[in-house]
C-alpha positions in Angstrom: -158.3 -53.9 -57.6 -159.3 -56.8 -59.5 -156.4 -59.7 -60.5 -157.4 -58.6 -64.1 -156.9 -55.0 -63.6 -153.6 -55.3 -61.6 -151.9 -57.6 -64.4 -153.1 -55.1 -66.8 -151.4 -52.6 -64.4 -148.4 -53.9 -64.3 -148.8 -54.8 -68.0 -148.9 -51.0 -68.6 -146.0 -50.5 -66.5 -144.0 -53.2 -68.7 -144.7 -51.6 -72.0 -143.9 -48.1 -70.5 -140.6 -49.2 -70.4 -140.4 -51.2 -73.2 -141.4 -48.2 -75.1 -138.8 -46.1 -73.4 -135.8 -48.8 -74.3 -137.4 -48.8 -77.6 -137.1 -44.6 -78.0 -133.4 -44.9 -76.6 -132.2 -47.7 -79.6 -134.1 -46.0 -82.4 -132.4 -42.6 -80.8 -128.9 -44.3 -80.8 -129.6 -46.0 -84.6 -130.7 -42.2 -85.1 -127.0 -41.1 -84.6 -127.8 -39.1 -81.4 -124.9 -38.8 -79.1 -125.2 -40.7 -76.1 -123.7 -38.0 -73.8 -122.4 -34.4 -74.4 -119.8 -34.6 -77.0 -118.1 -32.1 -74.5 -117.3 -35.9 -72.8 -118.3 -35.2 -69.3 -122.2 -35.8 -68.2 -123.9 -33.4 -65.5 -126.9 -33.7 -63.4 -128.0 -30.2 -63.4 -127.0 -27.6 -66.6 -128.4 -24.4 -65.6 -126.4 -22.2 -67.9 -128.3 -21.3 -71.5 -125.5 -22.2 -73.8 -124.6 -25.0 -75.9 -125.0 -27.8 -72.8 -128.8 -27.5 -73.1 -130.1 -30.7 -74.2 -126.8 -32.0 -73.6 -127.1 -33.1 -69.5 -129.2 -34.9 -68.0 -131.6 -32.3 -66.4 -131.5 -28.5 -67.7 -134.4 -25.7 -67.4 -136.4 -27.2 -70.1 -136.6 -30.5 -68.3 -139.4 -28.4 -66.4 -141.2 -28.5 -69.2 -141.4 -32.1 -69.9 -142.5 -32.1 -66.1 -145.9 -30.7 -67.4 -145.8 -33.1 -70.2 -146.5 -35.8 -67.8 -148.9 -33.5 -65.9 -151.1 -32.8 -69.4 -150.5 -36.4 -70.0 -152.2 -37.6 -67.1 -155.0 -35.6 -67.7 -155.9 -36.5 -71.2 -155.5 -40.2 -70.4 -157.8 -40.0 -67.4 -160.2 -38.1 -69.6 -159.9 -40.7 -72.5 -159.1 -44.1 -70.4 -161.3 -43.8 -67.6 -161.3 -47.4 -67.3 -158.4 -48.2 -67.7 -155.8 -48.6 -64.5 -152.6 -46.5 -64.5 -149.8 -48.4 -65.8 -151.9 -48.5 -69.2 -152.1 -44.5 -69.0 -148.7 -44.4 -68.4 -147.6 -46.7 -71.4 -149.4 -44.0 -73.7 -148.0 -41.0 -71.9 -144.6 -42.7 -72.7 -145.1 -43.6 -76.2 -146.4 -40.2 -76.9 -143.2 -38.5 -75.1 -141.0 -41.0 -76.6 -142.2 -40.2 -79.8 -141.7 -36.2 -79.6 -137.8 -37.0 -78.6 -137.7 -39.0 -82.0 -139.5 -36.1 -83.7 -137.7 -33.3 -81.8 -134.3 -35.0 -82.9 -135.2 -35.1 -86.4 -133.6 -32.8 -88.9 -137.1 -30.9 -89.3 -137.7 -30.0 -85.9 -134.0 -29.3 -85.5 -133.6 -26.9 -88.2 -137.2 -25.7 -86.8 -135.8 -25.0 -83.4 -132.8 -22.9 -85.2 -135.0 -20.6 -87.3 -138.0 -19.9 -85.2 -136.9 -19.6 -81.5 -133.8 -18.4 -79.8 -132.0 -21.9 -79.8 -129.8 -20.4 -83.0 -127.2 -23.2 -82.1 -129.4 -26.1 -81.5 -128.4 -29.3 -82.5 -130.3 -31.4 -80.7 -130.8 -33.9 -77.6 -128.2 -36.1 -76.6 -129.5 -40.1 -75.7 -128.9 -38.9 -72.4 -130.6 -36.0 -72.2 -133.7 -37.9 -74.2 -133.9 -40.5 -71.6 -134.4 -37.9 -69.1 -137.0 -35.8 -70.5 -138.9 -39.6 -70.6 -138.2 -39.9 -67.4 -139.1 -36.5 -66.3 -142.5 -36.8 -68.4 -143.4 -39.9 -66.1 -142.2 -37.8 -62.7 -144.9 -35.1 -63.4 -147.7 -38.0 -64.8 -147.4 -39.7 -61.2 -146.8 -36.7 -59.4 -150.3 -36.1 -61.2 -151.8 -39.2 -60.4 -151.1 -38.8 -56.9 -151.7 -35.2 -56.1 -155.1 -32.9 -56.0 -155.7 -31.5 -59.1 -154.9 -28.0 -57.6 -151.9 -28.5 -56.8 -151.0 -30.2 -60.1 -152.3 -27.0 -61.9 -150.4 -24.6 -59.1 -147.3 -26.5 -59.7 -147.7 -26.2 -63.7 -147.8 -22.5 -63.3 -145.5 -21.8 -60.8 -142.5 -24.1 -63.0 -143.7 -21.9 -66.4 -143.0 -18.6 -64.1 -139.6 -19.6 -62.7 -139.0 -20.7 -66.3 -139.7 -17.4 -67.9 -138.3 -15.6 -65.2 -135.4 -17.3 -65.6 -134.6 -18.2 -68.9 -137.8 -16.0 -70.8 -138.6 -19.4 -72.5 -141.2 -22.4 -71.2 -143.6 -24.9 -72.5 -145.7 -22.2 -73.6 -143.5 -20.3 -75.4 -142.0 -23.0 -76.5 -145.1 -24.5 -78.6 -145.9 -20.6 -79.5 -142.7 -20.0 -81.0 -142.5 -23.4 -82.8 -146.3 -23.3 -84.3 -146.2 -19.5 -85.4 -143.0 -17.7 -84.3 -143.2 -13.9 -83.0 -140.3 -11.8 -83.8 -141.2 -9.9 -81.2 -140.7 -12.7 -78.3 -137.9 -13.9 -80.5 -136.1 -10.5 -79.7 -137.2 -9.7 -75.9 -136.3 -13.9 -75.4 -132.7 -13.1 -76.9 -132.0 -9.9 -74.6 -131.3 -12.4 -71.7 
């Protein structure tokens, strides 16, 4: 790699984070709660109750897992040139910018009317922070890995999701673009 190309490598990985500081003071200036107002923070919430969103890793951080995988892929498709840490600031900025969005009163009240997440009030800063984080775990687990394995590992985390809690990244965007009463009632008979 070029001296050019690696300072705009580590460039990228710069404004990654930058972006991801940024994301965590416009969520705090947002009113978020830093952690679970239930006052105690834990690494793994596996029950589907009101600590979703609330922890710092929870059965929809699988999703944001793909994020980084689907990430990756456009930005290799549309920045060929470019080295990783580039790809990686937009994979953040794009992430960082749906946990604005998803914390917004909009997508909040969205959440509550169209999918089974009736008490849904939205992402703690913690919990935010780690769906970023999680987002950049799948986008270099991506660069890294064969692209089979990437795609295997995307499907196998959607099953165990739906078997598990009958939602996932697909259902998820499904049921927040054009909402299925159907799903909505087979998703709430967990």
């Amino acid at each position: 790699m070029s001296k050019s190309k690696r300072a705009r490598n580590r460039r990228g990985f710069l404004i990654a984070a930058a972006v991801a500081l940024l994301a965590c003071a416009l969520l705090f200036l947002m009113a978020r709660p830093p952690i679970c107002t239930c006052g105690h923070i834990e690494l793994w919430h596996g029950a589907l109750d009101s600590g979703n969103s609330q922890h710092i890793a929870d059965w929809y951080s699988l999703s944001h897992i793909i994020h980084g995988f689907l990430f990756y892929a456009a930005a290799r498709l549309l920045m060929r040139r470019q080295p990783l840490g580039p790809r990686l600031a937009l994979a953040v900025a794009i992430e960082s910018a749906w946990e604005i969005l998803e914390n917004s009163p909009i997508i909040i009240d969205r959440y509550r009317t169209a999918t089974i997440a009736l008490g849904y009030s939205g992402d703690t800063i913690i919990n935010s922070m780690s769906d970023i984080g999680m987002m950049t775990l799948g986008f270099l687990f991506a660069a890294r890995a064969p692209a089979a394995v990437t795609i295997l590992a995307a499907i196998a985390m959607e099953l165990v999701a739906l078997y598990v809690i009958r939602d996932n990244l697909t259902l998820n965007v499904l049921m927040l673009a054009w909402p299925i009463e159907a799903v909505k009632q087979w998703q709430s008979a967990l």
